[in-house]
SENU-906096 format. One record per residue (C-alpha): residue number from 1; x, y, z. Coordinates in Angstrom, 3 decimals, padded with zeros to 6 digits, always signed. Each point is the difference from the previous one (the first is absolute). Layout:
! residues N
+-----+----------+----------+----------+
! num !       c1 !       c2 !       c3 !
+-----+----------+----------+----------+
! NUM !        X !        Y !        Z !
...
+-----+----------+----------+----------+
! end
This chain:
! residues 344
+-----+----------+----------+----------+
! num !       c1 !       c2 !       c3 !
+-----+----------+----------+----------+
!   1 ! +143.146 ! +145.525 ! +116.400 !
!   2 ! +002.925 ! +001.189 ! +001.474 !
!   3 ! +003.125 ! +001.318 ! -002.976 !
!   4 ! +003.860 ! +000.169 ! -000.099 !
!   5 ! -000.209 ! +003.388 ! -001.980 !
!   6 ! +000.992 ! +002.904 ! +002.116 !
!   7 ! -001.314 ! +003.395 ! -001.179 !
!   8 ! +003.250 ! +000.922 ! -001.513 !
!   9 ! +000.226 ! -002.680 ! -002.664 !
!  10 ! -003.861 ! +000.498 ! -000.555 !
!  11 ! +000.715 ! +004.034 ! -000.706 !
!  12 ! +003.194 ! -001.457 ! -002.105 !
!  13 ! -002.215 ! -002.548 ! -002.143 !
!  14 ! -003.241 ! +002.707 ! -000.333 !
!  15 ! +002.861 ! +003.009 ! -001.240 !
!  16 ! +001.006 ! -002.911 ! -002.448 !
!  17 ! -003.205 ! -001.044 ! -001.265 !
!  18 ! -001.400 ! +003.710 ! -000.403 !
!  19 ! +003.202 ! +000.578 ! -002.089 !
!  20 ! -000.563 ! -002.918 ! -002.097 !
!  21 ! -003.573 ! +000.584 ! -000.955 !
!  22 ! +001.208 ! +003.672 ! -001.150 !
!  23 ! +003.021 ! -001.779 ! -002.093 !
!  24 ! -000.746 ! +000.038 ! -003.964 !
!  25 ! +003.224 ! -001.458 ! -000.964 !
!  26 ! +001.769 ! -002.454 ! -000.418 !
!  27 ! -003.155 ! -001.638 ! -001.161 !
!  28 ! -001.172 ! -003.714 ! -001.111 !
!  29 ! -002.896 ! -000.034 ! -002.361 !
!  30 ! -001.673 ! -003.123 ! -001.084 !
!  31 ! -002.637 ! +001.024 ! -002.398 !
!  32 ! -001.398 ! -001.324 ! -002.929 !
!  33 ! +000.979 ! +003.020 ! -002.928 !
!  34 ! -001.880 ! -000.576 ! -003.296 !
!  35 ! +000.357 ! +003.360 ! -001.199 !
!  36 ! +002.053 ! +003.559 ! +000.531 !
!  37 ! -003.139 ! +001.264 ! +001.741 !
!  38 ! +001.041 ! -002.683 ! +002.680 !
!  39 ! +002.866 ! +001.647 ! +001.057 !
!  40 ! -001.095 ! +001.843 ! +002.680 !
!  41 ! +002.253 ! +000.576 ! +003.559 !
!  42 ! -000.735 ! -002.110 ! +002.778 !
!  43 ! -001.524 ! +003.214 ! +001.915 !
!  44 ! -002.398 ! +000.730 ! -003.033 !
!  45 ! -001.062 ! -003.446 ! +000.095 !
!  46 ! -000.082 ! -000.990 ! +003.638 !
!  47 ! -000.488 ! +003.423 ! +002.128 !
!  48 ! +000.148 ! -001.784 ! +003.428 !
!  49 ! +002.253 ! -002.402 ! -000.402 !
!  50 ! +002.561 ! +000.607 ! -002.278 !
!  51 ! +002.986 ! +000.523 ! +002.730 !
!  52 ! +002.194 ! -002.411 ! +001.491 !
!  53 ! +001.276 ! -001.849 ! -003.218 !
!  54 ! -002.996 ! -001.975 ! -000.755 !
!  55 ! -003.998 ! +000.448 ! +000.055 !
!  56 ! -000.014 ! -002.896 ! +002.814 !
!  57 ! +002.981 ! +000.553 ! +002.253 !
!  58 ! -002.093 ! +004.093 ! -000.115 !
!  59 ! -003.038 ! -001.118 ! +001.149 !
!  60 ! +001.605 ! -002.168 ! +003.083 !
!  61 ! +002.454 ! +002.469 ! +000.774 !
!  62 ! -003.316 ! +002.720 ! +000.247 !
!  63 ! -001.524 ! -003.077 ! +001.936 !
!  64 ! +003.328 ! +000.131 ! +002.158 !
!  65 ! -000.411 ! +003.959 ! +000.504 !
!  66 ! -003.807 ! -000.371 ! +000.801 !
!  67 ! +001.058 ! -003.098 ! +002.789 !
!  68 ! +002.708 ! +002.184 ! +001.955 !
!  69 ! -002.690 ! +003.104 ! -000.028 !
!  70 ! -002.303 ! -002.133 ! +001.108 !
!  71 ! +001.568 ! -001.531 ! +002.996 !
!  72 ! +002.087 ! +002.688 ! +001.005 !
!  73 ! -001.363 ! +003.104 ! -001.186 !
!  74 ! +002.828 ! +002.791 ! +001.441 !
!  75 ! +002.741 ! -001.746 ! -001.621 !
!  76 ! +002.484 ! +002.601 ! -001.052 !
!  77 ! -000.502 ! +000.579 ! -003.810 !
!  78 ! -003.790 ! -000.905 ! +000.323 !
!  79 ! -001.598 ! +003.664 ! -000.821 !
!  80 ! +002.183 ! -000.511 ! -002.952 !
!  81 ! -001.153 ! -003.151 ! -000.846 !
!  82 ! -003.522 ! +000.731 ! +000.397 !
!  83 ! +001.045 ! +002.903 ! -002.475 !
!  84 ! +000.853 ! -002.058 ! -002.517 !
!  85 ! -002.237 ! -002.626 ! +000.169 !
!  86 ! -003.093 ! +002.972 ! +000.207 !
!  87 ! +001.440 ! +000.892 ! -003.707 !
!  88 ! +000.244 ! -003.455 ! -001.713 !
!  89 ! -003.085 ! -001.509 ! +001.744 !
!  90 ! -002.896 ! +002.340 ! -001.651 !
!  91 ! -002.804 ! -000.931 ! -001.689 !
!  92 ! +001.188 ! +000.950 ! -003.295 !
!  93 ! +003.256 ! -002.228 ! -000.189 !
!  94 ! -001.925 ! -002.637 ! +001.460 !
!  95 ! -002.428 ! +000.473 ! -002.963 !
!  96 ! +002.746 ! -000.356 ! -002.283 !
!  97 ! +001.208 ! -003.485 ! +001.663 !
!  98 ! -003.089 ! -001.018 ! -000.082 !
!  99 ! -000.817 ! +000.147 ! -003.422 !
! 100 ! +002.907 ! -001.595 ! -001.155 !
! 101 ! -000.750 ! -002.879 ! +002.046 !
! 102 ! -003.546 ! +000.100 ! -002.092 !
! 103 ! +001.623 ! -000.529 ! -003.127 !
! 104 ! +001.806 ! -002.834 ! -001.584 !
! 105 ! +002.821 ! +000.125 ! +001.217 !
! 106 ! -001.287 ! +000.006 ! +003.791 !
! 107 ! -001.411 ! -003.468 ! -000.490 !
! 108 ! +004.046 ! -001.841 ! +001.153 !
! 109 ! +001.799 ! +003.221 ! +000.223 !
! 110 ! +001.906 ! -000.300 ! +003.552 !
! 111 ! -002.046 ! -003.162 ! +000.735 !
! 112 ! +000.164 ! -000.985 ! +002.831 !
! 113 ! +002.811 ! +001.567 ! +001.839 !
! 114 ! -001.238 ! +003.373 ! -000.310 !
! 115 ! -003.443 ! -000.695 ! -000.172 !
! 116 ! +000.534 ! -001.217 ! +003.105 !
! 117 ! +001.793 ! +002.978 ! +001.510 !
! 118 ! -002.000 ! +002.260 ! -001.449 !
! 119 ! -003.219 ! -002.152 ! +002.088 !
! 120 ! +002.437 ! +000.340 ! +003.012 !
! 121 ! +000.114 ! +003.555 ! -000.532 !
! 122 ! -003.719 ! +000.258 ! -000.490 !
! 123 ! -000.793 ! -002.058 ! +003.222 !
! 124 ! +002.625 ! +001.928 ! +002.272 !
! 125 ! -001.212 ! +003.110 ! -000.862 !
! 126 ! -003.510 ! -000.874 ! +000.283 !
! 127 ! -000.180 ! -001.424 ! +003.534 !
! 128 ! +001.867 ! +003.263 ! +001.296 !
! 129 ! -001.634 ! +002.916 ! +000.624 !
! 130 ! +003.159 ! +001.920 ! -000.601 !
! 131 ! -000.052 ! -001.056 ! -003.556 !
! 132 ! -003.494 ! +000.772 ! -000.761 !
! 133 ! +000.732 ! +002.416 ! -002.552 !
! 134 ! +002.381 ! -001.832 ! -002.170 !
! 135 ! -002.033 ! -002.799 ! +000.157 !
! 136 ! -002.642 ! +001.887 ! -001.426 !
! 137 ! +002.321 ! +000.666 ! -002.668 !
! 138 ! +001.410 ! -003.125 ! -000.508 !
! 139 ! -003.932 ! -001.862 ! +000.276 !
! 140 ! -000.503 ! -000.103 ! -003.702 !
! 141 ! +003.961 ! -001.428 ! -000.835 !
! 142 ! -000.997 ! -002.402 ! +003.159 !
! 143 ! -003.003 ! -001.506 ! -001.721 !
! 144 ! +000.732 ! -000.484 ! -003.507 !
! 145 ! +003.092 ! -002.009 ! +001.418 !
! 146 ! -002.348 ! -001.791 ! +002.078 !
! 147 ! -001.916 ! -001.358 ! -003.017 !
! 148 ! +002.552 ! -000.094 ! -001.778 !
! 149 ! +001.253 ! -002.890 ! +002.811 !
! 150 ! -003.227 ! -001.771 ! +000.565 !
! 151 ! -000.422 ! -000.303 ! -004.134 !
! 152 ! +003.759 ! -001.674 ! +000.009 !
! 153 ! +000.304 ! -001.669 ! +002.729 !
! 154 ! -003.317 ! -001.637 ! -000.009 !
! 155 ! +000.926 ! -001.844 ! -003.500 !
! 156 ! +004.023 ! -000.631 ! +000.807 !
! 157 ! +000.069 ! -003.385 ! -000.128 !
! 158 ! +003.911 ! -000.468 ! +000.603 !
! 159 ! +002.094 ! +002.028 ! +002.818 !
! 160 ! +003.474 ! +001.357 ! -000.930 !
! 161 ! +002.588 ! -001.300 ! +002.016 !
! 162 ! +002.679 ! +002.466 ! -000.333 !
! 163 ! +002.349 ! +001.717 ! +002.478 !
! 164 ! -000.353 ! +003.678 ! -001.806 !
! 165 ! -003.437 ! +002.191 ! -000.774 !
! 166 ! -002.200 ! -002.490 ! -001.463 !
! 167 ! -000.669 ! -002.024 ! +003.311 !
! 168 ! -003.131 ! -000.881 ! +000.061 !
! 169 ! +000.001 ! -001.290 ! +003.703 !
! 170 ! +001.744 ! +003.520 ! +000.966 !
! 171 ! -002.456 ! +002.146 ! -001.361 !
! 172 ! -003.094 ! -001.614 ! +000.585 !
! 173 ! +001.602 ! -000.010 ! +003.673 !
! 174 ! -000.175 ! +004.137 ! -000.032 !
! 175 ! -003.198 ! -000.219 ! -001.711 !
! 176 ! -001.916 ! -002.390 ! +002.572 !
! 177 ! +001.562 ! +002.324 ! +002.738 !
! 178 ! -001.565 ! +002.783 ! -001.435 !
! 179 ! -003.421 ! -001.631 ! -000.606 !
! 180 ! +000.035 ! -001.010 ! +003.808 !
! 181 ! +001.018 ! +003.145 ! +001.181 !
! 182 ! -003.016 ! +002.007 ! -002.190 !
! 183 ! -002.319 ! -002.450 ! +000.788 !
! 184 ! -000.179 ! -001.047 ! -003.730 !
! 185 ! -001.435 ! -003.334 ! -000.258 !
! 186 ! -000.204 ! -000.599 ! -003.496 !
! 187 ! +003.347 ! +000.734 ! -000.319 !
! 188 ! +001.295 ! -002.045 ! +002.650 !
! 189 ! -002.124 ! -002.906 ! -001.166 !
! 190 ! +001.904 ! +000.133 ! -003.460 !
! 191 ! +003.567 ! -000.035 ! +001.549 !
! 192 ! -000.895 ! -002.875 ! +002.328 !
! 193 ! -001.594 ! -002.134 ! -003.012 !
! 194 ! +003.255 ! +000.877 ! -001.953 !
! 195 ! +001.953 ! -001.249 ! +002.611 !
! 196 ! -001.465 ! -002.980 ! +000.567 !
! 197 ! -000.168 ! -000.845 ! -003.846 !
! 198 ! +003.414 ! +000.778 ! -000.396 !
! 199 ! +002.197 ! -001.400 ! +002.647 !
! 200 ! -002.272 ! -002.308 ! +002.334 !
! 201 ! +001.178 ! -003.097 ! -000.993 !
! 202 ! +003.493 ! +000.958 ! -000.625 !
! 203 ! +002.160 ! -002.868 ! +001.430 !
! 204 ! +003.570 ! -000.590 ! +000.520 !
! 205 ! +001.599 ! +003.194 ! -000.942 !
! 206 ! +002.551 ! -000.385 ! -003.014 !
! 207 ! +001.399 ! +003.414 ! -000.602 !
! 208 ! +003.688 ! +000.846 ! +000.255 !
! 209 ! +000.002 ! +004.036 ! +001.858 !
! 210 ! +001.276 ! +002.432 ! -000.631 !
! 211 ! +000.456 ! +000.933 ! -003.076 !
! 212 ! +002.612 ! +003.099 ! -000.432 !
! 213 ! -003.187 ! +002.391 ! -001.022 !
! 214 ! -002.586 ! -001.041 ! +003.065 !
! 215 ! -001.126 ! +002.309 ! +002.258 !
! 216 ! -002.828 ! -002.627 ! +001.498 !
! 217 ! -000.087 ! -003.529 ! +000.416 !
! 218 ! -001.954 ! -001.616 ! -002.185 !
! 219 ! -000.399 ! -003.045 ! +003.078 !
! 220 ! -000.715 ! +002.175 ! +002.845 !
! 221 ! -001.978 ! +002.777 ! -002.081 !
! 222 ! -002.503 ! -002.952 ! -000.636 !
! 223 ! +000.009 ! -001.270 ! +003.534 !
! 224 ! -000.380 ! +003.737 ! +001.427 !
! 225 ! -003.342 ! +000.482 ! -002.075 !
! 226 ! -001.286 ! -003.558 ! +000.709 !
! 227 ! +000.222 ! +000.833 ! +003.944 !
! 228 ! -002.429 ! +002.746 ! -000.706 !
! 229 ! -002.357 ! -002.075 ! -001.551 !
! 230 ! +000.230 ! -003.888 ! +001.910 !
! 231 ! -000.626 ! -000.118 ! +003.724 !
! 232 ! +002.656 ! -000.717 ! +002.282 !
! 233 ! +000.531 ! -003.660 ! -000.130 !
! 234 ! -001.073 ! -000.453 ! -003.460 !
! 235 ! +002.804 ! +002.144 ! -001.115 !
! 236 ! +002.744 ! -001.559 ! +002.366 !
! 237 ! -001.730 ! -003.441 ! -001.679 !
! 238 ! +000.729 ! +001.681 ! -003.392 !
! 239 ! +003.546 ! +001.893 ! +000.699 !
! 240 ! +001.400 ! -003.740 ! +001.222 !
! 241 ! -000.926 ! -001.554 ! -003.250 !
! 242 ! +001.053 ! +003.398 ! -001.987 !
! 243 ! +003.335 ! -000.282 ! +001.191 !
! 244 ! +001.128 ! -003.212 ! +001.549 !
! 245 ! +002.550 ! -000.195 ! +002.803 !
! 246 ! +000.726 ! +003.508 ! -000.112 !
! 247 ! +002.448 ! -000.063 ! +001.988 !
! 248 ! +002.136 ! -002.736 ! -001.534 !
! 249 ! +003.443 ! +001.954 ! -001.596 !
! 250 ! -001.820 ! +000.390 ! -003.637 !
! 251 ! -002.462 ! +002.341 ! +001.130 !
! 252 ! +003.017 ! +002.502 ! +001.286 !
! 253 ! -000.653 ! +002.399 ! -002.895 !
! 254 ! -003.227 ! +000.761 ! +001.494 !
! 255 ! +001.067 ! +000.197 ! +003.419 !
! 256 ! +003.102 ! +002.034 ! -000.658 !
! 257 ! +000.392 ! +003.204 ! -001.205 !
! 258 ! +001.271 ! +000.272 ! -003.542 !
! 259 ! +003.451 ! +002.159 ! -000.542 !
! 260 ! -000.460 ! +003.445 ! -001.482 !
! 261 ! +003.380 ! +000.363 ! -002.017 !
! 262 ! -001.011 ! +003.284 ! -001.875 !
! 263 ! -002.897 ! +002.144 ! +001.863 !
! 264 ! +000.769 ! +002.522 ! -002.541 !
! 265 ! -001.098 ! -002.227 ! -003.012 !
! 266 ! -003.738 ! +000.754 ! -001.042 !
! 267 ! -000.264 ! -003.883 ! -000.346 !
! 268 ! +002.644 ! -000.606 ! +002.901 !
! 269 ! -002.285 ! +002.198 ! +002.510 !
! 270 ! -002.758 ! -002.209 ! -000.901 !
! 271 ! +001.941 ! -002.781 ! +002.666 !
! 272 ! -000.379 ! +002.726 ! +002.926 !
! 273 ! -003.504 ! +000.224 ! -000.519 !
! 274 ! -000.049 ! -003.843 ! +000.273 !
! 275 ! +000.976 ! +000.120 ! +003.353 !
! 276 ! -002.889 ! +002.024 ! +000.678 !
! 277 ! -003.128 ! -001.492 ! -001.501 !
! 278 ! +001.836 ! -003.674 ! +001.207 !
! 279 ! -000.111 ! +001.917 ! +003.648 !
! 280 ! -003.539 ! +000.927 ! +000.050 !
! 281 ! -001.003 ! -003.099 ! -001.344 !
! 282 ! +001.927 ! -002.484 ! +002.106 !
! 283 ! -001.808 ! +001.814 ! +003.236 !
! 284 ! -003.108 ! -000.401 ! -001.344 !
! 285 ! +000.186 ! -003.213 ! -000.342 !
! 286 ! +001.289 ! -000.701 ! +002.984 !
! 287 ! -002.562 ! +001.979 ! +001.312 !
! 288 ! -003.093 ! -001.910 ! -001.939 !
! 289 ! +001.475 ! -003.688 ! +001.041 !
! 290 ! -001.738 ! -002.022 ! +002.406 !
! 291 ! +001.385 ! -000.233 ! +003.310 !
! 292 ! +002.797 ! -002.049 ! +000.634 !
! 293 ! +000.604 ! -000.257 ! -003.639 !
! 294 ! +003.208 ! -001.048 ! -000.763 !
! 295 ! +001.103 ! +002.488 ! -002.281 !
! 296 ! -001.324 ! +002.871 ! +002.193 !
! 297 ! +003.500 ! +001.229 ! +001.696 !
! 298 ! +001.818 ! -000.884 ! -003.706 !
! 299 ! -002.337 ! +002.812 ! -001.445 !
! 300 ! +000.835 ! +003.014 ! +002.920 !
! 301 ! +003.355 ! -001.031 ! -000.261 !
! 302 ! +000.046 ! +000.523 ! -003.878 !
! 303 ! -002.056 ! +002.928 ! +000.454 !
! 304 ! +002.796 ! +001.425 ! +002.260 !
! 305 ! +003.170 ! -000.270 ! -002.046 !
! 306 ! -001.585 ! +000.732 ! -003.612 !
! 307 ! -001.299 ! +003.610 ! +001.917 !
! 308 ! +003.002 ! +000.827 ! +001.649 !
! 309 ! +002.229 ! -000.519 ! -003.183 !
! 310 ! -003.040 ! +001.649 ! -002.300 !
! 311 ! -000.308 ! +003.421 ! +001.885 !
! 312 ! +004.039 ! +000.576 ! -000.635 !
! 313 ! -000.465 ! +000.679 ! -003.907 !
! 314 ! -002.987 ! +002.463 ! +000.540 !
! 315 ! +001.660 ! +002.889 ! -000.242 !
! 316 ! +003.548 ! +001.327 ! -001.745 !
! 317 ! +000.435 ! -002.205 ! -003.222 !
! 318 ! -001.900 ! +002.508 ! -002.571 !
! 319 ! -002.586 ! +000.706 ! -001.658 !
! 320 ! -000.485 ! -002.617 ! -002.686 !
! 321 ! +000.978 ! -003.087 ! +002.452 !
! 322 ! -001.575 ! +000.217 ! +002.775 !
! 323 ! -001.491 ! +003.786 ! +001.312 !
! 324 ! -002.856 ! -000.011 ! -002.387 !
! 325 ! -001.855 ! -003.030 ! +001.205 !
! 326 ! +001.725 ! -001.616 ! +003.156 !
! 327 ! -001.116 ! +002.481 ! +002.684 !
! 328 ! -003.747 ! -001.436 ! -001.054 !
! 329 ! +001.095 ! -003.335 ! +001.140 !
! 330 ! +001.845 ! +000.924 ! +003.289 !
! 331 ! -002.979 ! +001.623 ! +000.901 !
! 332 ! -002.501 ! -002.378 ! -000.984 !
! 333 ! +002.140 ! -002.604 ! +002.433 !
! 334 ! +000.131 ! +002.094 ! +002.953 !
! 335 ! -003.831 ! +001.923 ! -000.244 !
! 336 ! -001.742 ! -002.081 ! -002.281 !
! 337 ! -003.085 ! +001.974 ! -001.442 !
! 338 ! -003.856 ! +001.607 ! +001.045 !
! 339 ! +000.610 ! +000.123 ! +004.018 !
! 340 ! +000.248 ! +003.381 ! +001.201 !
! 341 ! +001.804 ! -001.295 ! +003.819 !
! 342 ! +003.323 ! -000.586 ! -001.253 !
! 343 ! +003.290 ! +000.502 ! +002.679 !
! 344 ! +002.690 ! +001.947 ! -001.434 !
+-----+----------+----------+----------+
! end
């Protein structure tokens, strides 16, 4: 696998991510308070991941940081980075994390975006041998969200078909990665029986995209996990009857990158990171299609244009737009996750 990010944009997007995971405020809590006792900071609560505005966009910027290391491990900034990540990554804040994922609250809290981020995290650090201390760390967090995933996902009857955090399709996508990559059967088996129950006899795609908030597709999301699970020309079989005559002029919303008017706008930002996930998913699938498929140059074309106008928003429009999440994305486009041969 062969990547457009040259070391000095990596070094740029690990300086940014280590700063982020550091950064208490501004802050976004989402908690459940049902008494004064409650009110705890986010750092009290959440020891690891309490950076970077939010307890999910934390753990996949520290799944960012542990990517670049990974892959390139003299980028400049990376003794600092390994710095910071050797003093949030110990045993005892991992303890903490993983205890509130015991309780109650655990049970939906961050489900499943950062559930499956945090099993991203877990698996990347866990099939490098340059991690193997923070994944020792991490190991207990890692497995409570594991059952935690196998109890839900096993009984979720209906997907959600959303363009924001609750995607189903997205996150059992990072979560069937990870189970490949770690060898986790079990867990894989789960996520492809979800998949299949969910969205296998989907049929003539309805859904008007984007919305002004999504930052993935809810149509290609859903075809980018079922290429993982259907063989080649079952899933060009499928992705023809998903979405008819994709080419036609009504399917241009998916084929064309959506404007960004205000990259600056926590919401706005969201359209940026559209271009992303759409990018990665379109060459997938035009990867996975049979050959000679007709929708097979359509897809790297897509793929194309939605990264080129994507990676222009990654850096410079603040912290609260896009800086505390988007960097994840861009990455995840151009190295993807758990191979240590990556070409910067």
């Amino acid at each position: 696998m062969t990547s457009t990010l040259d070391p000095e944009t990596a070094a740029a997007l690990l300086d940014s991510a280590i700063a982020n995971v550091q950064r208490d405020y501004p802050v976004h809590w989402t908690h459940v308070i049902t008494s004064p006792e409650d009110l705890r900071t986010q750092r009290e609560l959440h020891p690891v991941f309490a950076g970077s505005l939010d307890w999910h966009s934390c753990v996949h910027q520290t799944w960012l940081a542990v990517r670049l290391l990974r892959v390139n491990a003299d980028l400049p900034g990376a003794a600092k980075a390994r710095e910071v990540l050797d003093g949030l990554l110990t045993p005892e804040n991992c303890a903490v994390e993983a205890d509130f994922f015991r309780g109650g609250l655990g049970a939906w809290w961050e489900r499943p975006y950062g559930w499956a981020w945090l099993l991203t995290l877990d698996a990347e650090l866990r099939t490098w041998s340059g991690g193997a201390q923070w994944s020792a760390a991490l190991a207990p967090l890692g497995a409570v969200v594991r059952d935690r995933w196998l109890n839900w996902i096993t009984g979720a009857r209906l997907p959600v078909r959303v363009g924001t955090h609750g995607n189903t399709a997205f996150a059992t996508m990072l979560v069937l990665e990870a189970a490949l990559a770690t060898g986790d059967d079990e867990l894989a088996s789960a996520c492809r029986a979800a998949a299949t129950r969910w969205y296998l006899d989907d049929k003539g795609y309805g859904g008007f995209e984007p919305d002004a908030a999504d930052f993935l597709s809810p149509a290609l999301t859903e075809a980018d996990l079922l290429r993982r699970v259907l063989p080649a020309s079952d899933f060009g079989a499928w992705l023809s009857a998903f979405v008819p005559d994709l080419a036609e002029a009504r399917w241009a919303r998916l084929r064309e990158p959506a404007t960004v008017d205000d990259p600056a706008d926590p919401y706005g930002a969201h359209l940026a990171g559209l271009a992303l996930s759409r990018s990665w998913a379109w060459r997938g699938i035009g990867e996975s299609l049979p050959a000679g498929h007709p929708y097979a140059s359509l897809a790297a074309a897509a793929a194309e244009t939605h990264a080129e106008l994507g990676w222009q928003y990654v850096f410079g429009y603040g912290y609260e737009g896009a800086e505390h999440w988007l960097g994840t994305f861009a990455a995840y486009l151009d190295i993807g996750a758990f191979k240590d041969r990556v070409t910067l």
